[in-house]
PDB file of N, CA, C and O in Angstrom:
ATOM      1  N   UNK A   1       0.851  -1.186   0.000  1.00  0.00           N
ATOM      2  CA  UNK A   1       0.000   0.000   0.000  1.00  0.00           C
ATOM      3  C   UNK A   1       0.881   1.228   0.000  1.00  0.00           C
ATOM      4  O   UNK A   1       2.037   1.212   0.423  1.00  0.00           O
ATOM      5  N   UNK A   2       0.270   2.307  -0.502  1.00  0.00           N
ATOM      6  CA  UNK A   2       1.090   3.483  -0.783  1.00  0.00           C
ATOM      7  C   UNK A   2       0.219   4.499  -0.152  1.00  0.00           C
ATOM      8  O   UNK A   2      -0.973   4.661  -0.414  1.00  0.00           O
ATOM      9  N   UNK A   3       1.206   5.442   1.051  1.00  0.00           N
ATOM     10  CA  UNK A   3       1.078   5.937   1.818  1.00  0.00           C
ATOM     11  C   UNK A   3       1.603   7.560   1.344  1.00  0.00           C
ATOM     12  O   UNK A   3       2.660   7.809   0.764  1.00  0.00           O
ATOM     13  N   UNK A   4       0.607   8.509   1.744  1.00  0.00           N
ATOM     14  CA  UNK A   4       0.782  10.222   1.343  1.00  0.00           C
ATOM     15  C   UNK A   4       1.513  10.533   2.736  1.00  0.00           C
ATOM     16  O   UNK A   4       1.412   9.847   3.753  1.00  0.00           O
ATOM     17  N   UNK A   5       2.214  11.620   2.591  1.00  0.00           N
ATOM     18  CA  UNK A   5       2.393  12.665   3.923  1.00  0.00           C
ATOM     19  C   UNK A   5       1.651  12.783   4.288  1.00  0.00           C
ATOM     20  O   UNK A   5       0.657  12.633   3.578  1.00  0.00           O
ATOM     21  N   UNK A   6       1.473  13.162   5.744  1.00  0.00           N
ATOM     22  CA  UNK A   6       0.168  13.701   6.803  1.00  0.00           C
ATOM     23  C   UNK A   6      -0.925  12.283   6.849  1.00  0.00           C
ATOM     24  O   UNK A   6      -2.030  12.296   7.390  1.00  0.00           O
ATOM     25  N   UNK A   7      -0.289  11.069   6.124  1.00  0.00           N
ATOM     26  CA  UNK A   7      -1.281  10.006   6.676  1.00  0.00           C
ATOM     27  C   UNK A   7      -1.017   9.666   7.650  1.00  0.00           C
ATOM     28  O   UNK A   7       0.168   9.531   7.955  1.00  0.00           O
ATOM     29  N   UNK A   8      -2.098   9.376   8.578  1.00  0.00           N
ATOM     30  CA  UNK A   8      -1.332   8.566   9.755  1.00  0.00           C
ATOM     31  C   UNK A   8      -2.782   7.130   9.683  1.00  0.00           C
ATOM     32  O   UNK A   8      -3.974   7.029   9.393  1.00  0.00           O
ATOM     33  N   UNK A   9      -1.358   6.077  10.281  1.00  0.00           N
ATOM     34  CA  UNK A   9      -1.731   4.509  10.461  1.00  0.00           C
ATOM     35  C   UNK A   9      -1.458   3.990  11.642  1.00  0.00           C
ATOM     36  O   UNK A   9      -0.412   4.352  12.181  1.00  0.00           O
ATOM     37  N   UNK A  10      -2.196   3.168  12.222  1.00  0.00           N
ATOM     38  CA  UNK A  10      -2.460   2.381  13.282  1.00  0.00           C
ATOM     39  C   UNK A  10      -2.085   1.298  13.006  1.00  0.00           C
ATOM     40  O   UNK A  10      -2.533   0.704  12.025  1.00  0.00           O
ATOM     41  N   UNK A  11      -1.059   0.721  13.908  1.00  0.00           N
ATOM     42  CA  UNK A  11      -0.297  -0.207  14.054  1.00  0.00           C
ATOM     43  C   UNK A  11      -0.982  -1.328  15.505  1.00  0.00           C
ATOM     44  O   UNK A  11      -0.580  -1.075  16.641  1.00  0.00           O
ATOM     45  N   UNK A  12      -1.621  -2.070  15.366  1.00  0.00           N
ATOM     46  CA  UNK A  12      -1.667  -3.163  16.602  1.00  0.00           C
ATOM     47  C   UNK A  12      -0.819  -4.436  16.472  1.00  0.00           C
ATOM     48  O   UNK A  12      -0.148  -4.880  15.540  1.00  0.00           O
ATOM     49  N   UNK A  13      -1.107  -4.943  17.902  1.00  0.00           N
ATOM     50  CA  UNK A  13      -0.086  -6.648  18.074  1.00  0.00           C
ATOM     51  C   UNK A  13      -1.852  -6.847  18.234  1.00  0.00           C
ATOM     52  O   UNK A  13      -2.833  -6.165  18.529  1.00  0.00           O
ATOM     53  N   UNK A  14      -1.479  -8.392  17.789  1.00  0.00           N
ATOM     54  CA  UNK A  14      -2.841  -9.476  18.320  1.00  0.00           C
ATOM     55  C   UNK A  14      -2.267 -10.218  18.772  1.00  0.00           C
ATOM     56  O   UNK A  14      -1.072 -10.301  18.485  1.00  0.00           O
ATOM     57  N   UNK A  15      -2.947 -11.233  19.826  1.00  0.00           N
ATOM     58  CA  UNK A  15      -2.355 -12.229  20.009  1.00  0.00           C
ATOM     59  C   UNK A  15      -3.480 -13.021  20.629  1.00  0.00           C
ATOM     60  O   UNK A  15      -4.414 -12.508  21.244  1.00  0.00           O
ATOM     61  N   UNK A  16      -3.245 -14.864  20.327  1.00  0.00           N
ATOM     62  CA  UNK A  16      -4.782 -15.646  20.884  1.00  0.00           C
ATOM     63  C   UNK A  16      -3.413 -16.033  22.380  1.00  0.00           C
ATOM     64  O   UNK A  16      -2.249 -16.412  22.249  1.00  0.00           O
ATOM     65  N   UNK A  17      -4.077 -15.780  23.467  1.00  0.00           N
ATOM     66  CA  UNK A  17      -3.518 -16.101  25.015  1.00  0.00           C
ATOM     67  C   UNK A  17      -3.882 -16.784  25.492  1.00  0.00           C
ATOM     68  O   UNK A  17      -5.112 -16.829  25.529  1.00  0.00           O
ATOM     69  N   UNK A  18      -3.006 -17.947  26.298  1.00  0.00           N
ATOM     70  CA  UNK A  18      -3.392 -19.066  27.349  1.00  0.00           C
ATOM     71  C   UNK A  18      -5.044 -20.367  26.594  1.00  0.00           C
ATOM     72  O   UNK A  18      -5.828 -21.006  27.296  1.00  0.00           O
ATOM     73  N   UNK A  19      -5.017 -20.324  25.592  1.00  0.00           N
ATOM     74  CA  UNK A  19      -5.514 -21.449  25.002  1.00  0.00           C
ATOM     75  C   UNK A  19      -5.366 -22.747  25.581  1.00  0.00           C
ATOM     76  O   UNK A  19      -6.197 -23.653  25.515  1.00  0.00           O
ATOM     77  N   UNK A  20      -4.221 -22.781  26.173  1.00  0.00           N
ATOM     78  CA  UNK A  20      -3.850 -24.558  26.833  1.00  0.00           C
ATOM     79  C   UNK A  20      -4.467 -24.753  28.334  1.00  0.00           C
ATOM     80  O   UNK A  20      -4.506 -25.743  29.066  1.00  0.00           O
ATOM     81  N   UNK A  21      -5.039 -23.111  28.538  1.00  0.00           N
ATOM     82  CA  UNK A  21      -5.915 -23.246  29.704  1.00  0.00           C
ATOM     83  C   UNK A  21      -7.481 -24.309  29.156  1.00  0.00           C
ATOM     84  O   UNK A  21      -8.244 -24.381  30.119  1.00  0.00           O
ATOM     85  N   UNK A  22      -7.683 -24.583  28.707  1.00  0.00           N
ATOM     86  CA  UNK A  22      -8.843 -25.120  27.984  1.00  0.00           C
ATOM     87  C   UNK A  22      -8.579 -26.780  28.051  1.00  0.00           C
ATOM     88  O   UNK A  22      -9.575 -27.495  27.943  1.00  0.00           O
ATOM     89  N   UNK A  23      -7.385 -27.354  28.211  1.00  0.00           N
ATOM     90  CA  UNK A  23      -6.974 -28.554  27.965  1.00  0.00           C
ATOM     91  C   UNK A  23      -6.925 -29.122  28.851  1.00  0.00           C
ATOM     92  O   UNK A  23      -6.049 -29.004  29.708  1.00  0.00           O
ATOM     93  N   UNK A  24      -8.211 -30.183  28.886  1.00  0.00           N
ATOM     94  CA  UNK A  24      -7.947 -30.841  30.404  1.00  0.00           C
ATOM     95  C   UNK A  24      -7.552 -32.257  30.973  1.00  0.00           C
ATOM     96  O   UNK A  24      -7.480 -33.078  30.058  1.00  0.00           O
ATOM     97  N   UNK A  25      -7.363 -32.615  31.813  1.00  0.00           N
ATOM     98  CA  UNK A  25      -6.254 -34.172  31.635  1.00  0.00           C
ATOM     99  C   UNK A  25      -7.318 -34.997  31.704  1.00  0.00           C
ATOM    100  O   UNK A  25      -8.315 -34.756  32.384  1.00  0.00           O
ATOM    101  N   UNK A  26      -7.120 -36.207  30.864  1.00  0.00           N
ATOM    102  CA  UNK A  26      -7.934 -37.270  30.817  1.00  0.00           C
ATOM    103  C   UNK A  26      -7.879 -38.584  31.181  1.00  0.00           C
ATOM    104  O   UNK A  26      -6.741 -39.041  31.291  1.00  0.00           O
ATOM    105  N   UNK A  27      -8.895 -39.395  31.423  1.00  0.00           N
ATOM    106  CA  UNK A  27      -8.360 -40.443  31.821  1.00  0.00           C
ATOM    107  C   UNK A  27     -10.010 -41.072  32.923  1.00  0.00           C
ATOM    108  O   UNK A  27     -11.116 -40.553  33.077  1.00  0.00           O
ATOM    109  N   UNK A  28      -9.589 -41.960  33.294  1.00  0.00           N
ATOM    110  CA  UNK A  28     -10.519 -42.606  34.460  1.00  0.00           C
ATOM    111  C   UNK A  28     -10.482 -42.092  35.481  1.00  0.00           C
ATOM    112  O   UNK A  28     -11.540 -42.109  36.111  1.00  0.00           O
ATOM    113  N   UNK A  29      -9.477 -41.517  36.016  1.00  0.00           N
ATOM    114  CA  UNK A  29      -9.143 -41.230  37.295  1.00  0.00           C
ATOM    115  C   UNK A  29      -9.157 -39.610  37.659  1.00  0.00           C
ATOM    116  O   UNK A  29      -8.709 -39.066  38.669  1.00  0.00           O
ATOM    117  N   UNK A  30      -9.842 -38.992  36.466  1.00  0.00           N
ATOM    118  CA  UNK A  30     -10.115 -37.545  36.530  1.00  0.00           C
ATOM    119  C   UNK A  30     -11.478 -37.510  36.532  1.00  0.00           C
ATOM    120  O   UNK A  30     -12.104 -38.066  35.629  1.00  0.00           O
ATOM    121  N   UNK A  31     -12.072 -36.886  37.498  1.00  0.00           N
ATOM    122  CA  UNK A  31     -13.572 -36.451  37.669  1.00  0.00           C
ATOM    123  C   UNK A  31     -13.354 -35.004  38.239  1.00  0.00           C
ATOM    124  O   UNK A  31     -12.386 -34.514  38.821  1.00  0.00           O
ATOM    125  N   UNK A  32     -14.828 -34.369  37.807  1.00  0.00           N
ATOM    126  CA  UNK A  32     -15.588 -34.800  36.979  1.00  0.00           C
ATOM    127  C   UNK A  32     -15.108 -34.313  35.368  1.00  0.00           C
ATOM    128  O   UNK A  32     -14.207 -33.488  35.220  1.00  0.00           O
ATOM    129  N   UNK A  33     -15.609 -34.746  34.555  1.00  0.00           N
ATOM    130  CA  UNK A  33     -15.034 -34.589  33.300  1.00  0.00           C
ATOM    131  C   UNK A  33     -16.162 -33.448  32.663  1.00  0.00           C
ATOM    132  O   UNK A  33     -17.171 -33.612  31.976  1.00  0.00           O
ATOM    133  N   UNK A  34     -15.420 -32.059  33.295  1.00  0.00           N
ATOM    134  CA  UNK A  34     -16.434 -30.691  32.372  1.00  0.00           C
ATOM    135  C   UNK A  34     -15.139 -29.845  32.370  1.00  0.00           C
ATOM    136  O   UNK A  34     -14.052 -29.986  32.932  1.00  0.00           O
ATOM    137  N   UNK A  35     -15.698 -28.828  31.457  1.00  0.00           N
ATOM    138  CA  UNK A  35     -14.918 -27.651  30.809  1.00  0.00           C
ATOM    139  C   UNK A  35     -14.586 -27.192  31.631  1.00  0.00           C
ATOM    140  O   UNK A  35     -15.149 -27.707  32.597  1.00  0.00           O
ATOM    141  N   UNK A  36     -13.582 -26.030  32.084  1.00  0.00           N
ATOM    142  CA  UNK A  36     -13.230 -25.268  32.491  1.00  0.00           C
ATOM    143  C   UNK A  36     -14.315 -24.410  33.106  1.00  0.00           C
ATOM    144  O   UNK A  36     -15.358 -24.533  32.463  1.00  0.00           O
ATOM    145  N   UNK A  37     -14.418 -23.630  34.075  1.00  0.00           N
ATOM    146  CA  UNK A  37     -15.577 -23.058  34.884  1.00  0.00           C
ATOM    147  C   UNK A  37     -14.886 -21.758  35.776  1.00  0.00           C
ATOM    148  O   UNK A  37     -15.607 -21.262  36.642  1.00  0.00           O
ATOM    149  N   UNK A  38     -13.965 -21.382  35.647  1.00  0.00           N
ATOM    150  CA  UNK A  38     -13.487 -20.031  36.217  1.00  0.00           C
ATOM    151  C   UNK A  38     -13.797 -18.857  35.320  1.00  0.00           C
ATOM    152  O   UNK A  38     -13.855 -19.073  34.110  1.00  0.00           O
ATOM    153  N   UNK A  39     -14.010 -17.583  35.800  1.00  0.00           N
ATOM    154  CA  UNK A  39     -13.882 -16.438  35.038  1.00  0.00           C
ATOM    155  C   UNK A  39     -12.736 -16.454  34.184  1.00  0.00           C
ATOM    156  O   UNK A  39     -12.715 -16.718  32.982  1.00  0.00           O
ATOM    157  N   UNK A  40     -11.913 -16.184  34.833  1.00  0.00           N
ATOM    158  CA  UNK A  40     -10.359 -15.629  33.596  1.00  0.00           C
ATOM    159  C   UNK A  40     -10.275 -16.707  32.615  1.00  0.00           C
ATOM    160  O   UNK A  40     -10.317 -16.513  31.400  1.00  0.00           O
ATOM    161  N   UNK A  41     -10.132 -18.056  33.276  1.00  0.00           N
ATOM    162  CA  UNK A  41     -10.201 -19.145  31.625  1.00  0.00           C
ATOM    163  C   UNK A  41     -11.404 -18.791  30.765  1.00  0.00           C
ATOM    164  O   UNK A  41     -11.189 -18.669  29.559  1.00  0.00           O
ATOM    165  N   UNK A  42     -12.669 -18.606  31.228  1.00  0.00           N
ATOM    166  CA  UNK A  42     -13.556 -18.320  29.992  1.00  0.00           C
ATOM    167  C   UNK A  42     -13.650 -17.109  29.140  1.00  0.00           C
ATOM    168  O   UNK A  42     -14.152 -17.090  28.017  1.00  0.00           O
ATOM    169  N   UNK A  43     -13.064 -15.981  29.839  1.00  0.00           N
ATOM    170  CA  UNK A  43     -12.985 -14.504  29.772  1.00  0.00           C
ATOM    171  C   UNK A  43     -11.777 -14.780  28.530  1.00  0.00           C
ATOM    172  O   UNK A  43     -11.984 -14.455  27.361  1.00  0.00           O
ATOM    173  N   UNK A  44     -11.040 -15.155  28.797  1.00  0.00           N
ATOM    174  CA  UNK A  44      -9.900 -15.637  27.885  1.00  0.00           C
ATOM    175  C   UNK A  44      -9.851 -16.699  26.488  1.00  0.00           C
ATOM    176  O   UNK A  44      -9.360 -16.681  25.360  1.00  0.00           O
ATOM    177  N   UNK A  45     -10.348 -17.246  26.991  1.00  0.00           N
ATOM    178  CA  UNK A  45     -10.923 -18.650  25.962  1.00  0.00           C
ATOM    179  C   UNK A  45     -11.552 -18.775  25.392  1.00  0.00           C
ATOM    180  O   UNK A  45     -11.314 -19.233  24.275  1.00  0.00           O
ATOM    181  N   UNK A  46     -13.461 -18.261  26.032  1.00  0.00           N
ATOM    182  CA  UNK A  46     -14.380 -19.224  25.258  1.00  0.00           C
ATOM    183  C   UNK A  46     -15.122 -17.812  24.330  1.00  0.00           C
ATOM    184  O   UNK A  46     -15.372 -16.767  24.931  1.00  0.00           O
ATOM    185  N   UNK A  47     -15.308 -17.910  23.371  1.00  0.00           N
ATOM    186  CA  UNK A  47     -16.238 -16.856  23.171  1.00  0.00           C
ATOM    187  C   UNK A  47     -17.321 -16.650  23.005  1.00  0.00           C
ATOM    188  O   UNK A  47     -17.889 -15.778  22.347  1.00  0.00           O
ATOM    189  N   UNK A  48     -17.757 -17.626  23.733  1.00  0.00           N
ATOM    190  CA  UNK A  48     -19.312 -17.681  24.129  1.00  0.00           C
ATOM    191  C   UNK A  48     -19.804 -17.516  25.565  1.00  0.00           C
ATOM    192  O   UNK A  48     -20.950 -17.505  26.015  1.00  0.00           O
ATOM    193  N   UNK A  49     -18.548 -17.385  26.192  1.00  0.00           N
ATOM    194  CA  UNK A  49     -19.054 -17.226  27.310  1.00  0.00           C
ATOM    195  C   UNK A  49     -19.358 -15.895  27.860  1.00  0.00           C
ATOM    196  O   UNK A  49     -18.502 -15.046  27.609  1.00  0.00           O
ATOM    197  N   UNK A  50     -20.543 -15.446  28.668  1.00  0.00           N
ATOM    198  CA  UNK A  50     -20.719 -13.996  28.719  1.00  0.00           C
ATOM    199  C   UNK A  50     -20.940 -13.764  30.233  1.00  0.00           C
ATOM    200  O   UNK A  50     -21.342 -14.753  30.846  1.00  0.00           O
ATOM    201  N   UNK A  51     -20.774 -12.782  30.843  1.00  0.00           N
ATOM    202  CA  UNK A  51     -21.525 -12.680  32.538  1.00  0.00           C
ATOM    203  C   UNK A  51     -21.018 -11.230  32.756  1.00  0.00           C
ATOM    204  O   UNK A  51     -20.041 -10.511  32.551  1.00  0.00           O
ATOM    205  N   UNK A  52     -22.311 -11.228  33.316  1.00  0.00           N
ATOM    206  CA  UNK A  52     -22.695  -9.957  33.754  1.00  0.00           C
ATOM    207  C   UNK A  52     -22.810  -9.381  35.255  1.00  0.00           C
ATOM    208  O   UNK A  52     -23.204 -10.446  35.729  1.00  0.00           O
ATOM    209  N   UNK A  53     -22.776  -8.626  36.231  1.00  0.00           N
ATOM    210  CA  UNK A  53     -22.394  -8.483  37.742  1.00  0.00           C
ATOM    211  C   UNK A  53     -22.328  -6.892  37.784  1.00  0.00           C
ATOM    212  O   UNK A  53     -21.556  -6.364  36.983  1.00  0.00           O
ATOM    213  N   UNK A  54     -22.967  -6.181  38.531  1.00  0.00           N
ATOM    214  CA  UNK A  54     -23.232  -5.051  39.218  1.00  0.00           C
ATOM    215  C   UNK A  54     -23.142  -3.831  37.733  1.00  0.00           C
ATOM    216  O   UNK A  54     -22.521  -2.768  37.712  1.00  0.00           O
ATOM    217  N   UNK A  55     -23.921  -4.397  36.696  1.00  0.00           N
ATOM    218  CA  UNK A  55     -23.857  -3.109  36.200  1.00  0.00           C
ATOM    219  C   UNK A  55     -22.624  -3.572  34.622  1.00  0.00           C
ATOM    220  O   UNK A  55     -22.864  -3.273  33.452  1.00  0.00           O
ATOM    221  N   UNK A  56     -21.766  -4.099  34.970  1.00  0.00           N
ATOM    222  CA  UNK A  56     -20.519  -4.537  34.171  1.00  0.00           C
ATOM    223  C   UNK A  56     -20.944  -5.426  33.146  1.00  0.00           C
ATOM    224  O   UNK A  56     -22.128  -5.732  33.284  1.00  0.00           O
ATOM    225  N   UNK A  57     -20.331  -5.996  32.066  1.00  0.00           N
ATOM    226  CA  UNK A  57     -20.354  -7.057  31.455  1.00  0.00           C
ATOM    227  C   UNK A  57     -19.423  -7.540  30.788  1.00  0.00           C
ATOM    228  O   UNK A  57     -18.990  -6.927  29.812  1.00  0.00           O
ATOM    229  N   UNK A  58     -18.764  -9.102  31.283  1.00  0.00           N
ATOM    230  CA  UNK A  58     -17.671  -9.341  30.377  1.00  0.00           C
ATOM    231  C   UNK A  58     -17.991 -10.336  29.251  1.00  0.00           C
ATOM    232  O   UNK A  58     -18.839 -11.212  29.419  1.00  0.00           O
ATOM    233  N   UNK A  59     -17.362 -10.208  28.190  1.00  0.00           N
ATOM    234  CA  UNK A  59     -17.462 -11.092  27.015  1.00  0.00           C
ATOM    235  C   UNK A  59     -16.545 -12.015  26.477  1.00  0.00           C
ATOM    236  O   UNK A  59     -16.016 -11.591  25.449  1.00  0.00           O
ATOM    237  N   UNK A  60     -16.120 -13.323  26.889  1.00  0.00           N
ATOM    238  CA  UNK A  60     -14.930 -14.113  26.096  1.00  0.00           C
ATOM    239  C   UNK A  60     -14.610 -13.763  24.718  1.00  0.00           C
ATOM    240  O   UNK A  60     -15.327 -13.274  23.846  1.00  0.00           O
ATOM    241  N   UNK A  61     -13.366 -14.117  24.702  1.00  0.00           N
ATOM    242  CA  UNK A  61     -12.703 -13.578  23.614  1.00  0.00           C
ATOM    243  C   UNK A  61     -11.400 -14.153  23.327  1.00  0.00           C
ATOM    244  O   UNK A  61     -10.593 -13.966  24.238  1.00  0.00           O
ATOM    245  N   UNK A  62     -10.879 -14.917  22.144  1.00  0.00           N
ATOM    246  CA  UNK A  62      -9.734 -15.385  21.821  1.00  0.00           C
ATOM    247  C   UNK A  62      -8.854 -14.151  21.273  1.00  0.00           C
ATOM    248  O   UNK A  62      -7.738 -14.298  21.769  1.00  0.00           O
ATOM    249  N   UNK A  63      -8.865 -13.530  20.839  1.00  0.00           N
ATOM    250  CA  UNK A  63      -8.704 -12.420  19.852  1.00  0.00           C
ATOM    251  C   UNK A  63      -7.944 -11.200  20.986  1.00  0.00           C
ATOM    252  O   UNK A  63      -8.697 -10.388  21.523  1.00  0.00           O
ATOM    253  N   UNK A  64      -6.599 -11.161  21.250  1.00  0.00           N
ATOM    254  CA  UNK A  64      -6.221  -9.681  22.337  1.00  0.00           C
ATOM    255  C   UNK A  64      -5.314  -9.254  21.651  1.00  0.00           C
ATOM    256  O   UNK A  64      -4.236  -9.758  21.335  1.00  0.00           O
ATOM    257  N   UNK A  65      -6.035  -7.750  21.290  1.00  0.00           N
ATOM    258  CA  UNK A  65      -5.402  -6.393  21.178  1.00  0.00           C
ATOM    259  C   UNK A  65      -4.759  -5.412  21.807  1.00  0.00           C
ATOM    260  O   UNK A  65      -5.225  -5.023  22.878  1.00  0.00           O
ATOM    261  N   UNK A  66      -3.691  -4.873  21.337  1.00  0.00           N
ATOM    262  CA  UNK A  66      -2.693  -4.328  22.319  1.00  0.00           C
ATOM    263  C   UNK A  66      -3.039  -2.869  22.121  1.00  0.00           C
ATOM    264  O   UNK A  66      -3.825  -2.629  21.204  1.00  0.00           O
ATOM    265  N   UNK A  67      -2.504  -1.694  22.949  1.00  0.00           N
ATOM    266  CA  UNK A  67      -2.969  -0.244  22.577  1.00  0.00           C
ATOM    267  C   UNK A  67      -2.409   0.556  20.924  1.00  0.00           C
ATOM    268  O   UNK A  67      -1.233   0.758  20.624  1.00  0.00           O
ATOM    269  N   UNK A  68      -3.036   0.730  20.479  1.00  0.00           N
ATOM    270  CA  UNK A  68      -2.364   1.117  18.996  1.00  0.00           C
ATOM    271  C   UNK A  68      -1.116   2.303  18.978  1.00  0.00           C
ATOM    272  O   UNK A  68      -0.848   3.339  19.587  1.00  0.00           O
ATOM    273  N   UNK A  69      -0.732   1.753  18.253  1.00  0.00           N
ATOM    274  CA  UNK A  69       0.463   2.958  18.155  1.00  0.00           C
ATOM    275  C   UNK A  69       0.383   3.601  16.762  1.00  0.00           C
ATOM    276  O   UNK A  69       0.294   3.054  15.662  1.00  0.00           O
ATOM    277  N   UNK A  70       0.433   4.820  17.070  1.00  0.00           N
ATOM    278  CA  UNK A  70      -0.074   5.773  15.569  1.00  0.00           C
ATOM    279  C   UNK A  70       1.099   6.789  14.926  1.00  0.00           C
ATOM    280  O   UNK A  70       1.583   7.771  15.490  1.00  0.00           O
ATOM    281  N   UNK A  71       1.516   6.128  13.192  1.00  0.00           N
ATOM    282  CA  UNK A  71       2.516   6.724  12.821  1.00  0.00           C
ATOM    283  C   UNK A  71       1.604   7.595  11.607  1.00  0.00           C
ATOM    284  O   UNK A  71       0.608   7.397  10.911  1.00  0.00           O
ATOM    285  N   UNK A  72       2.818   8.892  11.879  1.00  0.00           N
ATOM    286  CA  UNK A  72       2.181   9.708  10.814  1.00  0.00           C
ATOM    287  C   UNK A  72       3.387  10.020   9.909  1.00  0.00           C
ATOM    288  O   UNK A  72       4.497  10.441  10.233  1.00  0.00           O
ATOM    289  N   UNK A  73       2.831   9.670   8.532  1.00  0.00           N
ATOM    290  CA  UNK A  73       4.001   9.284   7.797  1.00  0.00           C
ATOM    291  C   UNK A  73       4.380  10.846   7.096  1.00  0.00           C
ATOM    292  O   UNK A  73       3.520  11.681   6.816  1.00  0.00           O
ATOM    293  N   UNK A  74       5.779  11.015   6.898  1.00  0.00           N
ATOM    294  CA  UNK A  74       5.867  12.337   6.593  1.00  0.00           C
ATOM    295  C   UNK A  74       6.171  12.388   5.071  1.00  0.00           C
ATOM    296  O   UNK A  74       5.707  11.388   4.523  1.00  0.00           O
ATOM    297  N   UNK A  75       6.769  13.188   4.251  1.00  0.00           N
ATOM    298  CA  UNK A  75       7.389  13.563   3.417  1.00  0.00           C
ATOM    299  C   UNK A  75       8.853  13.567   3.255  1.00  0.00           C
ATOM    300  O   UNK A  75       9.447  13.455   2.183  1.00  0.00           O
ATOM    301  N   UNK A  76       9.277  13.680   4.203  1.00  0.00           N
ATOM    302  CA  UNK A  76      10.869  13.126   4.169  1.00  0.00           C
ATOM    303  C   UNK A  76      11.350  14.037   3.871  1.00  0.00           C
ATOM    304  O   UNK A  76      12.232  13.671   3.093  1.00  0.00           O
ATOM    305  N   UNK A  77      11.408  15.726   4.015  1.00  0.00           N
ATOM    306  CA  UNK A  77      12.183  17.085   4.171  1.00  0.00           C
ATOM    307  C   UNK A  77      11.678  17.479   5.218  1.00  0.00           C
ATOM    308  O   UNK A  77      10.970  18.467   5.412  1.00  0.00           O
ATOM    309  N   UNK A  78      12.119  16.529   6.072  1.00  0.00           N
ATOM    310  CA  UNK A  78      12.373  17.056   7.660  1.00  0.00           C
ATOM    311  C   UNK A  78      13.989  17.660   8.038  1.00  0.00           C
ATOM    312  O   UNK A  78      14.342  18.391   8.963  1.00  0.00           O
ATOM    313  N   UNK A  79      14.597  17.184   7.189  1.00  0.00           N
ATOM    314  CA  UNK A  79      16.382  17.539   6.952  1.00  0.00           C
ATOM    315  C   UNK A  79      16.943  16.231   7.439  1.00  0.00           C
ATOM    316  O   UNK A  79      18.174  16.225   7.465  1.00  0.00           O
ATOM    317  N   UNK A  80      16.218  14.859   7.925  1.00  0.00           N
ATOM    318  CA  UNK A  80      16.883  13.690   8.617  1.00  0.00           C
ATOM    319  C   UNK A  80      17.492  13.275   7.315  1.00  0.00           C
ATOM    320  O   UNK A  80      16.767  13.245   6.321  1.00  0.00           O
ATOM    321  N   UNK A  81      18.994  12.890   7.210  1.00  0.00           N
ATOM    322  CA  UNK A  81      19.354  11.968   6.480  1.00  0.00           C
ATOM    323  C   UNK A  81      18.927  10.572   6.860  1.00  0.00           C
ATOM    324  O   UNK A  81      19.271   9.660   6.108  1.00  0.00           O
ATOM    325  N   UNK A  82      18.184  10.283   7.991  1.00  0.00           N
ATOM    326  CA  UNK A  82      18.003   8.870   8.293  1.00  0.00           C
ATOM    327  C   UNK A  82      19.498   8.040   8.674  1.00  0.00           C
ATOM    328  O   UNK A  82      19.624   6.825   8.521  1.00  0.00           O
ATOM    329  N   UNK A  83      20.438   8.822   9.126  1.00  0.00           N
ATOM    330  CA  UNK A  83      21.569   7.403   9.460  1.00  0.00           C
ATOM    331  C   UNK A  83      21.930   7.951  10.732  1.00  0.00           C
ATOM    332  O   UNK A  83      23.044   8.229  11.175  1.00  0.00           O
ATOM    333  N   UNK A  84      20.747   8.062  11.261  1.00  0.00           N
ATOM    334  CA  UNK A  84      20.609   7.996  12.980  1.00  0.00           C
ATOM    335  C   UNK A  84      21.445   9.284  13.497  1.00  0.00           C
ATOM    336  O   UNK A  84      21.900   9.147  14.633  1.00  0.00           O
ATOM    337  N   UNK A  85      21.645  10.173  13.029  1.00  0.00           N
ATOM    338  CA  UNK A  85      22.465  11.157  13.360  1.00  0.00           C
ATOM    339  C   UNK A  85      21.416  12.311  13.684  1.00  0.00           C
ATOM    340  O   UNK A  85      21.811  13.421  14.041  1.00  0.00           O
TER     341      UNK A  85
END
């Protein structure tokens, strides 16, 4: 993509977090055999899971976004030669 002076672009990180919270050990000797049931694993994990409490509401979510960082691209007669000087 081709970018003018005075554009500015938003830059994010994504990232899917703690997924292996979801993975649970198996076997005969593990009871009872259900999903995960804490806030932060589902808040984190499931995205169906939803709950609501005094007014608030949280929504699961695989999908975490970091705060954007915003470049504004110039024209390049700023006088920088660019070799860090």
């Amino acid at each position: 993509r081709n970018f003018n002076a005075g554009d500015k672009i938003a830059i994010f990180a994504m990232a899917k977090l703690d997924q292996g919270w979801t993975e649970q050990p198996t076997g005969d000797d593990v009871k009872p055999s259900i999903p995960p049931m804490s806030h932060v694993v589902n808040a984190r994990t499931n995205v169906n899971w939803r709950h609501s409490s005094a007014g608030k509401v949280i929504q699961g979510r695989q999908e975490w976004y970091s705060i954007p960082l915003t470049i504004l691209i110039s024209d390049g007669s700023n006088g920088n030669n660019n070799d860090g000087k």
